[in-house]
C-alpha positions as CSV (number, residue, x, y, z in Angstrom):
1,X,0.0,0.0,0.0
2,X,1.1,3.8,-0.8
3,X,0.7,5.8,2.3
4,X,2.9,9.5,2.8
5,X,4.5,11.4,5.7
6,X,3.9,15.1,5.7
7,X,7.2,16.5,6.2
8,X,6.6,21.0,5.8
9,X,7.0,23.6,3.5
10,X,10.4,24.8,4.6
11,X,13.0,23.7,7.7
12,X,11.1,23.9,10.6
13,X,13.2,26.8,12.1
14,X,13.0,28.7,8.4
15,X,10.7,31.5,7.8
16,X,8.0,30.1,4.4
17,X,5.3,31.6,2.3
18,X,2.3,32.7,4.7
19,X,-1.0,31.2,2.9
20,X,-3.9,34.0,3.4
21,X,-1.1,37.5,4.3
22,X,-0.3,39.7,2.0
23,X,2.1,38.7,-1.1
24,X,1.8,35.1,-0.7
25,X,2.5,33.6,-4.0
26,X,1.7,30.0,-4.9
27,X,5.1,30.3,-7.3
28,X,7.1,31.3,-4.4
29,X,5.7,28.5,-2.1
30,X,6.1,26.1,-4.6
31,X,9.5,26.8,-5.2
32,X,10.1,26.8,-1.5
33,X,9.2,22.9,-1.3
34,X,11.8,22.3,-4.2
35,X,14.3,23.9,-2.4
36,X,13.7,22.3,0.5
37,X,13.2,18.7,-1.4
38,X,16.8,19.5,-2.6
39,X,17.7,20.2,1.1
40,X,16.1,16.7,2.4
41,X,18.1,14.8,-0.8
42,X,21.6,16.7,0.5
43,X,21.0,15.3,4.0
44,X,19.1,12.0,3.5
45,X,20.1,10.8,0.4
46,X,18.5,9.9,-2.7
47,X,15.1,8.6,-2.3
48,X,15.6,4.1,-2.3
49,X,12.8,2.3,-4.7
50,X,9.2,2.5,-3.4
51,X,10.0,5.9,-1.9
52,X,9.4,9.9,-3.4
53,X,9.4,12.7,-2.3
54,X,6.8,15.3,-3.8
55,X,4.6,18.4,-3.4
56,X,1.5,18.5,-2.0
57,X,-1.4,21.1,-2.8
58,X,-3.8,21.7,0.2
59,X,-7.1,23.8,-0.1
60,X,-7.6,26.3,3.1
61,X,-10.2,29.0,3.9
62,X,-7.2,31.1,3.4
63,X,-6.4,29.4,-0.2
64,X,-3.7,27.1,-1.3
65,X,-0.6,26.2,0.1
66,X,1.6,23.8,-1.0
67,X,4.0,21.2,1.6
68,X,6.4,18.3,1.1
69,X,5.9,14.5,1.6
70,X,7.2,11.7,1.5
71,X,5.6,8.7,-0.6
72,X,6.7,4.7,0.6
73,X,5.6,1.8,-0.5
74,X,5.1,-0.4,2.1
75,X,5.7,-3.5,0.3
76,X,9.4,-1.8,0.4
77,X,11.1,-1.5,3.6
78,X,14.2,0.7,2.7
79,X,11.2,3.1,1.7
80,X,9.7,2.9,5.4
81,X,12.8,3.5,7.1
82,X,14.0,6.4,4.3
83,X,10.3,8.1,4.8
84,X,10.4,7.9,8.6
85,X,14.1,9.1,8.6
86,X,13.3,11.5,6.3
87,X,10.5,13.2,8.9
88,X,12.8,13.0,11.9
89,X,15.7,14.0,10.2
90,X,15.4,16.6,8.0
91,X,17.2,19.8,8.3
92,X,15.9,22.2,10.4
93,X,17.5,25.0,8.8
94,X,19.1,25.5,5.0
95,X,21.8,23.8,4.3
96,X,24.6,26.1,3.1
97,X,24.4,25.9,-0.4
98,X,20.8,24.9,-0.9
């Protein structure tokens, strides 16, 4: 079965596009979870088969904001362990570079 991990916008300790404020941009928030997808990859690693990171678009009163996850397969358990080390360790800030 495909299940997923919600894993944030940005770092957890990194400012991210406010859905419903002023200048909030879907672009911007988008690019924000590619960024930090490329952030996750650095200190992670590559995702292993059965596992993916991706966007996900959510619908609020406020409008839509956009997050990370993290796809597994749980047929795959190199996916489980790569999603769930994925959610606790993630940066927390950018990484230099990123």
């Amino acid at each position: 079965m495909i299940d997923y991990l919600e894993i944030g916008p940005v770092p957890a300790d990194e400012d991210c596009q406010q859905c419903g404020t002023p200048g909030y941009c879907t672009i911007a928030a988008r690019a924000e979870c590619v960024r930090f997808m490329a952030a996750i990859r650095l200190t992670c690693g590559i995702e292993p088969q059965g596992a993916w990171l991706s966007i996900k678009r959510n619908e609020h009163d406020f409008g839509t904001y956009y997050e990370v996850i993290v796809k597994y397969d749980d047929n795959y358990p190199e996916a489980i362990d790569y999603a769930y080390k994925v959610e606790s360790e993630s940066p927390t800030t950018w990484p230099e570079g990123i």
